[in-house]
N, C-alpha and C positions, 0 to 999 in steps of 0.2 A: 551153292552149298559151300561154305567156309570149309579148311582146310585144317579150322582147329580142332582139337582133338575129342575138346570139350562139346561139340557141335556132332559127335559121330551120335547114330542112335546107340544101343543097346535091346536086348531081345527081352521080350516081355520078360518080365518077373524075375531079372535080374539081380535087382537090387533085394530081393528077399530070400533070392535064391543065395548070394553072398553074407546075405545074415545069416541064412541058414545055416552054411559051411561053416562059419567064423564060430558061431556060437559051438558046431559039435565039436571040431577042433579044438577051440579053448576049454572047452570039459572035458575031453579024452585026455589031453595032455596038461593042467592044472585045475583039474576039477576040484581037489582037496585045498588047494590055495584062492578058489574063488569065495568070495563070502555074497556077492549079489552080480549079476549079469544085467545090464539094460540095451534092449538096442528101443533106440526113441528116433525123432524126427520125421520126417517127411517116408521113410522106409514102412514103418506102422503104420500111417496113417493113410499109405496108400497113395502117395503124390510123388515119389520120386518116378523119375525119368531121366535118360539120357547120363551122360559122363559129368555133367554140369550138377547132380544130385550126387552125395555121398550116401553113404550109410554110417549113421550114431551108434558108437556103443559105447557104453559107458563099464568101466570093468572094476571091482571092487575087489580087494585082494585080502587076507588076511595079514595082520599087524606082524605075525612071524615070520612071514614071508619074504625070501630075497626079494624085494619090489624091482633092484634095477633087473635082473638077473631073469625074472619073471615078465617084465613087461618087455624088456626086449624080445624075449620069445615068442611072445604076443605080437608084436609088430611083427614081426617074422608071416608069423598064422596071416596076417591081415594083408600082407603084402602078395604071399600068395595066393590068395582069396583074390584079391584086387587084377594078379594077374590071370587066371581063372576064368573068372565070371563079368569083370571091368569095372564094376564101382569103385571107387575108393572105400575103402571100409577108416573113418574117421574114428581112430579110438583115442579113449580118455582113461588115466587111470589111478585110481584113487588109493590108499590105504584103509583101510575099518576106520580107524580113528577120525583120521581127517573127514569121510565122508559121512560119519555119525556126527561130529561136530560143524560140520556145512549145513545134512540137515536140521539140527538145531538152530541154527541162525537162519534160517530159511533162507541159504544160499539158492539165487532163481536158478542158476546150472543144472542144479541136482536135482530141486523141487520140481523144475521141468522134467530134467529123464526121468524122474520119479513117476511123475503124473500122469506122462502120456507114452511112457517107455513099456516094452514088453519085459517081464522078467525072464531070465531063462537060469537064474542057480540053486 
């Protein structure tokens, strides 16, 4: 057994269980600044394992919102999450604009968390 970190298990349902938290967190504390929540990837789909799997989520924020001010918050939630439960919680984070104009150009990023993402806002 490697000694890397990425190589430790994690306890079943971990990685959903860190969705879990991250998403009620991010709505307790910027619920009115979020315009769409996605957690997508292998966490959905039911294929994460181990510390080597993250958790996707993709965060959508409203155009009048402080974004740095906000998403550093967020990292904040994610970090604690991560130390918690142990996934990395990989977040992404958008503006309204920007992500209404990604999906118009059928950015694959988005069209992805879109497609196979859970929404939670």
């Amino acid at each position: 057994m490697s000694d890397e970190p990425a190589a430790e298990p994690l306890p079943e349902g971990a990685h959903a269980d860190a969705a879990a938290a991250f998403v009620d967190r991010a709505r307790s504390r910027h619920g009115e600044d979020l315009v769409e929540l996605y957690v997508f990837g292998s966490t959905v789909r039911g294929e994460a394992s181990g510390r080597s799997s993250d958790v996707d989520v993709l965060v959508v924020l409203d155009d009048d919102t402080d974004r740095k001010a906000t998403a550093d918050s967020l990292r904040d939630i994610a970090y604690d999450v991560m130390l918690e439960h142990g996934p990395v919680v990989e977040l992404h984070v958008l503006s309204e604009s920007t992500f209404a104009r990604y999906r118009e150009e059928g950015n694959p990023f988005v069209r992805n968390a879109v497609a196979e993402g859970r929404s939670y806002a």
